[in-house]
C-alpha positions as CSV (number, residue, x, y, z in Angstrom):
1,X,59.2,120.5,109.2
2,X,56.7,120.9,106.6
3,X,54.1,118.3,105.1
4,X,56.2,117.7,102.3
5,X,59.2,117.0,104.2
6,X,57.9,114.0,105.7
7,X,60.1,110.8,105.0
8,X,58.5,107.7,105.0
9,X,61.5,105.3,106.8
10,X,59.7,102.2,106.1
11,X,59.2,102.8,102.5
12,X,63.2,103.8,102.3
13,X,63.9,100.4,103.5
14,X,61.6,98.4,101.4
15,X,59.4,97.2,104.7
16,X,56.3,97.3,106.1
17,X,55.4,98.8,109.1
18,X,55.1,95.7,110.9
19,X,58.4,94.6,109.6
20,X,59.9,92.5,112.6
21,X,64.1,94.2,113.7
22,X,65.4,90.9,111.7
23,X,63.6,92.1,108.6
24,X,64.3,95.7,109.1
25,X,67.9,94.8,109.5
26,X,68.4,92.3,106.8
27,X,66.9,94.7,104.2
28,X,69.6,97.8,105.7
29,X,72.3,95.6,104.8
30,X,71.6,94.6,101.7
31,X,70.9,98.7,100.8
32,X,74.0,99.4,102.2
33,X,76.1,97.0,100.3
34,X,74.5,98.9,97.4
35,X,74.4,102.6,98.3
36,X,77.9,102.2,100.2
37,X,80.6,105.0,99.4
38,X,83.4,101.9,99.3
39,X,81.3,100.6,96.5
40,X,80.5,103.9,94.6
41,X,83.2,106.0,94.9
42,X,82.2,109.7,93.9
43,X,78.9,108.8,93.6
44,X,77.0,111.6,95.1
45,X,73.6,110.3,94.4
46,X,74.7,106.8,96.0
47,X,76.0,108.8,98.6
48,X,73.0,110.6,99.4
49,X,70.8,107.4,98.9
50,X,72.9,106.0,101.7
51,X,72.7,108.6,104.3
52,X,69.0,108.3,103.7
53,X,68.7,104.4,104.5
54,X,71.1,105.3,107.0
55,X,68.8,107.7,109.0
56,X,66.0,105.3,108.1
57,X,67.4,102.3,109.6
58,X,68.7,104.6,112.8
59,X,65.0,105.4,113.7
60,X,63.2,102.1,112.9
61,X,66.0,99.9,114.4
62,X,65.9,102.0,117.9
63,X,62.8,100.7,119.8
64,X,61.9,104.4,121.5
65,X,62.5,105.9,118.2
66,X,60.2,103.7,116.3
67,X,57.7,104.3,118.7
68,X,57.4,107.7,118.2
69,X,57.8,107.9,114.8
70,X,54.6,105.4,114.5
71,X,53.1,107.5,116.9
72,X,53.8,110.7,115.8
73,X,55.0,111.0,111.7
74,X,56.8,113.8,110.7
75,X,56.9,115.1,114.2
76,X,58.3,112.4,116.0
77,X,61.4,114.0,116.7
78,X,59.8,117.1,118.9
79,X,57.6,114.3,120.5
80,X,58.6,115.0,124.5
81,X,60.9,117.7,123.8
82,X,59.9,121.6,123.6
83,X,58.7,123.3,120.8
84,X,61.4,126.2,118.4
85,X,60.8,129.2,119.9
86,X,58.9,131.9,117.7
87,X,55.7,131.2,118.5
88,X,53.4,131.7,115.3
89,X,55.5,131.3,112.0
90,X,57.8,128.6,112.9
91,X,58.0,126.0,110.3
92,X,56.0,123.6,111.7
93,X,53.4,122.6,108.7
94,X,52.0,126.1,109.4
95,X,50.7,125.2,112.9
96,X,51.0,127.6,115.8
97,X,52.6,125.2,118.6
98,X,53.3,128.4,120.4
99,X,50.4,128.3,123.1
100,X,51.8,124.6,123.9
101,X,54.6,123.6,126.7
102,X,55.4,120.7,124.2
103,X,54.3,118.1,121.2
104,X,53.0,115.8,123.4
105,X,50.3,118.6,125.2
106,X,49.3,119.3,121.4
107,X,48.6,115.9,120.8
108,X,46.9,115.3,124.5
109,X,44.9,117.9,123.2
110,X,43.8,116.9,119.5
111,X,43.2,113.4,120.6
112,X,41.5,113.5,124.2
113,X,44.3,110.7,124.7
114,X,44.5,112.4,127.9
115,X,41.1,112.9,129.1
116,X,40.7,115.9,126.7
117,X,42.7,119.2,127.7
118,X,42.1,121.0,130.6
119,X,42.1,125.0,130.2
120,X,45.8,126.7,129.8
121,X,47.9,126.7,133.1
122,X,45.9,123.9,134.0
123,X,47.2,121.6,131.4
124,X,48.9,118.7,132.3
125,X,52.6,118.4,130.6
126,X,54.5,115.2,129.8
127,X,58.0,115.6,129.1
128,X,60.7,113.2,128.2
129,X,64.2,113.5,127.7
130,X,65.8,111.0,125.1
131,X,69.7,110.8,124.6
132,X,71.0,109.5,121.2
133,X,72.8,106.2,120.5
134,X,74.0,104.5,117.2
135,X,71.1,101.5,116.6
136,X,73.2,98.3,117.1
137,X,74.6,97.2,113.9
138,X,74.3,100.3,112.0
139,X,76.6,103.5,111.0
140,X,76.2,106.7,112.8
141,X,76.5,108.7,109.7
142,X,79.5,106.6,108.3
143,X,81.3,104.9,111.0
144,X,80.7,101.8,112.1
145,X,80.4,99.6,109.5
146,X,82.5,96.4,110.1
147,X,79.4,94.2,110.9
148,X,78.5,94.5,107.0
149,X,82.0,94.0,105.7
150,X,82.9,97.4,105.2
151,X,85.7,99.9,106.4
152,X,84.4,103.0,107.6
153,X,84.0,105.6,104.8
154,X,86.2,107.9,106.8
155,X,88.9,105.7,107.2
156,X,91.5,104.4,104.3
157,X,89.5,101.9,101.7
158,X,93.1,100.2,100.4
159,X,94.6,97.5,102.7
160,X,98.2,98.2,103.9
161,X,100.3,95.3,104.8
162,X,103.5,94.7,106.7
163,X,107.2,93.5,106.3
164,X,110.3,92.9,108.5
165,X,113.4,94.0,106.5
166,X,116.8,92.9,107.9
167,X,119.5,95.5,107.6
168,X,123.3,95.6,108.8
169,X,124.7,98.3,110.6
170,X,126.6,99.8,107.5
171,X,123.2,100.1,105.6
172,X,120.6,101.8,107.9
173,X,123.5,104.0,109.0
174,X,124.7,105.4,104.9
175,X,121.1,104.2,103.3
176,X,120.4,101.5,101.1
177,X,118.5,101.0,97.8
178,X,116.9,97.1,98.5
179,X,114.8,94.9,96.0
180,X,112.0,93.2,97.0
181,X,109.5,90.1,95.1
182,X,105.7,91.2,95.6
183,X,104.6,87.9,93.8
184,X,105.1,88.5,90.1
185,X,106.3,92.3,91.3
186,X,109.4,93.4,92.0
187,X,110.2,96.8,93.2
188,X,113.4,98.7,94.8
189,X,113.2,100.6,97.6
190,X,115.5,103.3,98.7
191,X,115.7,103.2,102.8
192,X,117.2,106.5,104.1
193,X,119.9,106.9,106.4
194,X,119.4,106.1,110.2
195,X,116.7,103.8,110.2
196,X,116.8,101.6,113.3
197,X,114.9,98.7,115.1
198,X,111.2,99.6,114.9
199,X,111.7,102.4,112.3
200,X,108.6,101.3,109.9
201,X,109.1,102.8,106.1
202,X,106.1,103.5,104.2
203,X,105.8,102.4,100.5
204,X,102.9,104.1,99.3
205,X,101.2,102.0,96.6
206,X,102.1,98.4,97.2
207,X,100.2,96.7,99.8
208,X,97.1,94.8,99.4
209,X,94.4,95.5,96.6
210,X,91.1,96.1,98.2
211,X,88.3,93.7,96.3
212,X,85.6,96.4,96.6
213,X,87.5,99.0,95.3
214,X,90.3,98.0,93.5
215,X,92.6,100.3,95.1
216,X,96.0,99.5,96.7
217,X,97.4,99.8,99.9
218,X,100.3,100.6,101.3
219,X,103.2,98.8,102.1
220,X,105.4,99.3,105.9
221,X,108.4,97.7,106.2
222,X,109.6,97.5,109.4
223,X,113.5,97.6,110.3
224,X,115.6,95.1,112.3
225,X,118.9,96.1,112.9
226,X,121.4,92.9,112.5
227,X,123.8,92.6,115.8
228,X,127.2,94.4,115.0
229,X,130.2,93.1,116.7
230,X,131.4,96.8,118.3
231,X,128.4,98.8,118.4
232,X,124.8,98.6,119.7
233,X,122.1,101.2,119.9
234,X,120.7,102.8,122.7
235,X,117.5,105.4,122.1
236,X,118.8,107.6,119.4
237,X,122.6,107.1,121.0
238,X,125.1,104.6,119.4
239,X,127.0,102.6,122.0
240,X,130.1,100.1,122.4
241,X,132.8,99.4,124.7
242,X,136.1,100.3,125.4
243,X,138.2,98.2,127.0
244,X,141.6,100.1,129.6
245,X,144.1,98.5,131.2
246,X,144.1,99.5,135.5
247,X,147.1,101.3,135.0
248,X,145.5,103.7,132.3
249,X,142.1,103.8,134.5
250,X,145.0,105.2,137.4
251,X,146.7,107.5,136.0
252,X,144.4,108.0,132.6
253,X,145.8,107.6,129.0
254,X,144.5,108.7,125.6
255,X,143.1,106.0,123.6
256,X,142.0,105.5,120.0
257,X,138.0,104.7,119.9
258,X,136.3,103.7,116.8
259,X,133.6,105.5,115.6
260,X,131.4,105.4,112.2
261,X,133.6,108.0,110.4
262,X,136.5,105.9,111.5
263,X,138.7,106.3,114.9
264,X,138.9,108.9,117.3
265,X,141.6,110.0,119.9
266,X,139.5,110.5,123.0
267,X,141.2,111.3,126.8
268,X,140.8,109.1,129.4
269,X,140.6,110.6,132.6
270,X,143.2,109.7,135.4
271,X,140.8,107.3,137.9
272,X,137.5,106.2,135.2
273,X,135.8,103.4,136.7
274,X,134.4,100.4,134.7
275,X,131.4,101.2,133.3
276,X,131.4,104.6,133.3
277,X,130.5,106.3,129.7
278,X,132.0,108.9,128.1
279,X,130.2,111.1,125.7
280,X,131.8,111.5,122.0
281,X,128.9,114.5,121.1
282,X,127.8,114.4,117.4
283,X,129.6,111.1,116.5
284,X,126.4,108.7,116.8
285,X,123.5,107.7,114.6
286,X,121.8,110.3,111.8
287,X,118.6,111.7,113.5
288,X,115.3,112.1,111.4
289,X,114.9,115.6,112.5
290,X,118.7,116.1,111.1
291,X,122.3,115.9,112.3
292,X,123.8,113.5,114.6
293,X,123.1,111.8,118.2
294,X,126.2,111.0,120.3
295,X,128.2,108.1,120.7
296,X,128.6,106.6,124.3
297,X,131.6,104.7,125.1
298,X,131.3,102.2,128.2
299,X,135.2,101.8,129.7
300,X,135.6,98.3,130.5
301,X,138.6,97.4,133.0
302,X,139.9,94.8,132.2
303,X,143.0,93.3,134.3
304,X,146.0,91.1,131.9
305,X,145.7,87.3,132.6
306,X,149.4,87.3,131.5
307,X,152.0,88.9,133.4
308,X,155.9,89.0,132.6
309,X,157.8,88.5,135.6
310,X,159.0,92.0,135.6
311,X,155.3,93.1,135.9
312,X,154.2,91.0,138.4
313,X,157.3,92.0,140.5
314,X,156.1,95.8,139.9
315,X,152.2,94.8,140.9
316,X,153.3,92.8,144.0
317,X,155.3,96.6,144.7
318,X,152.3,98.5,144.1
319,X,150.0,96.3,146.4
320,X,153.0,96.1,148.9
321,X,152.4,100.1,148.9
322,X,149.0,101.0,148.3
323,X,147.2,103.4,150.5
324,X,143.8,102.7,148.7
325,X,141.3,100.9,149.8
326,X,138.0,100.9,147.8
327,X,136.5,98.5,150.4
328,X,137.0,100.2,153.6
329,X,133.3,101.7,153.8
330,X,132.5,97.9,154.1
331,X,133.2,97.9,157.5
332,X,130.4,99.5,158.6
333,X,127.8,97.7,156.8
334,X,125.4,95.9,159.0
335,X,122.1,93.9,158.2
């Protein structure tokens, strides 16, 4: 670093050296709120003007680093660290640091702070490592800035907001266009097919205005499917349930299932059980990658409360005949 790159950090801030950390850090946040890129969007001089109170405030806030920068000036930084390698010509202020290990041997040397230097190979080195942290309170480049009231620059400056939006099976399955009141506002949204519990719609443009910027946010709706009397959802799968009679779980039966394109012949097969699903491929909800999910129908068995006489006289023949019995493994259950 040459002479004329030096950069006095106090006189950035607008402190004296003596400046206590409350000073230091109440005159950083009030050049911040200035020079922020929130506040002066496209500004690159602001910009500039706050990377440098930025960098000012990192040193002088940091204990070790304001140490060494009253200690040292411009070459604070290769204070306890080695030098660029080079040797003469190294920019440097135009001083060979080449013939020492590191800063602080040079300044051992120029000062005597040391007992004066002893003759090369000899010389006594002082090294110290330091590891960087963000000064508490303060932006590491741009991040960071919630203690002063700011969103970081890198983030969005608008404020998005949230809504629940209630829709029936019949419109998050075809798509709906829906109004909406945003105080004096009103806007229409179109919500595309297959939106389900959770989906959250983006509507760029109307959420909250930001009072620093004036820009908008934008507004998420998020869905809630209202309960359907046939169908439920299940992961990208529509569901329901079918209920068979035991004679058409026995011996099977083909049975028309609704679907949402209307019913459906679909093939029981002779001995289903209760509960077991069958798959109806391609008949389900509208994916957002495209196409169709599957429709899963539960088979419910479901015995008549009601019998005619003549079938309770052929059930009491069945029983009276049955070789089945979906209990026997019972028998050799044991605690």
């Amino acid at each position: 670093m040459a002479a004329t790159d030096f950069k006095d950090y106090y006189a950035i801030l607008g402190v004296s050296k003596t400046a206590t950390p409350e000073e230091i850090k109440q005159a950083f946040r009030k050049l911040a709120r200035k020079y922020h890129p929130d506040v002066n969007p496209n500004n690159k001089q602001a910009e500039a003007r706050f990377k440098e109170v930025s960098e000012a405030y990192e040193v002088v806030s940091d204990p070790d680093k304001r140490k060494k920068y009253d200690q040292f000036g411009q070459y604070w930084k290769q204070a306890g660290e080695g030098f660029p390698s080079g040797g003469v010509g190294a920019d440097m202020g135009n001083f060979d640091f080449s013939q020492y290990g590191n800063f602080d041997e040079f300044i051992n040397e120029l000062l005597g702070r040391f007992g004066g230097a002893t003759p090369r190979g000899g010389r006594q080195s002082y090294s110290q490592s330091y590891s960087y942290r963000p000064p508490t309170g303060a932006p590491s480049g741009f991040n960071g800035f919630n203690d002063f009231g700011f969103q970081d620059a890198g983030a969005a400056t608008s404020q998005d907001s949230e809504a629940a939006i209630a829709l029936t099976f019949a419109e998050a399955f075809n798509g709906v266009q829906k109004r909406f009141s945003l105080g004096n506002e009103t806007i229409d949204v179109r919500i595309p097919s297959g939106s389900k519990t959770g989906t959250r719609l983006r509507v760029r443009g109307k959420g909250q205005i930001n009072p620093m910027t004036q820009q908008r946010g934008d507004l998420y709706l998020k869905v809630e499917l209202q309960p359907h009397s046939f169908f439920q959802m299940e992961g990208d799968n529509l569901v329901c349930e079918v209920a068979i009679t035991p004679d058409e779980a026995t011996l099977g039966a083909s049975i028309d299932v609704p679907t949402p394109d209307g019913s459906v012949n679909v093939k029981l097969p002779a001995g289903v059980r209760s509960g077991q699903s069958l798959r109806l491929r391609g008949k389900g909800w509208p994916l957002a990658k495209g196409g169709r999910g599957d429709q899963l129908v539960k088979v419910a068995i479901i015995p008549p409360k009601d019998l005619s006489q003549q079938e309770r006289e052929y059930y009491e023949k069945i029983r009276a005949i049955r070789t089945y019995n979906p209990r026997s493994h019972l028998n050799q259950v044991r605690l």
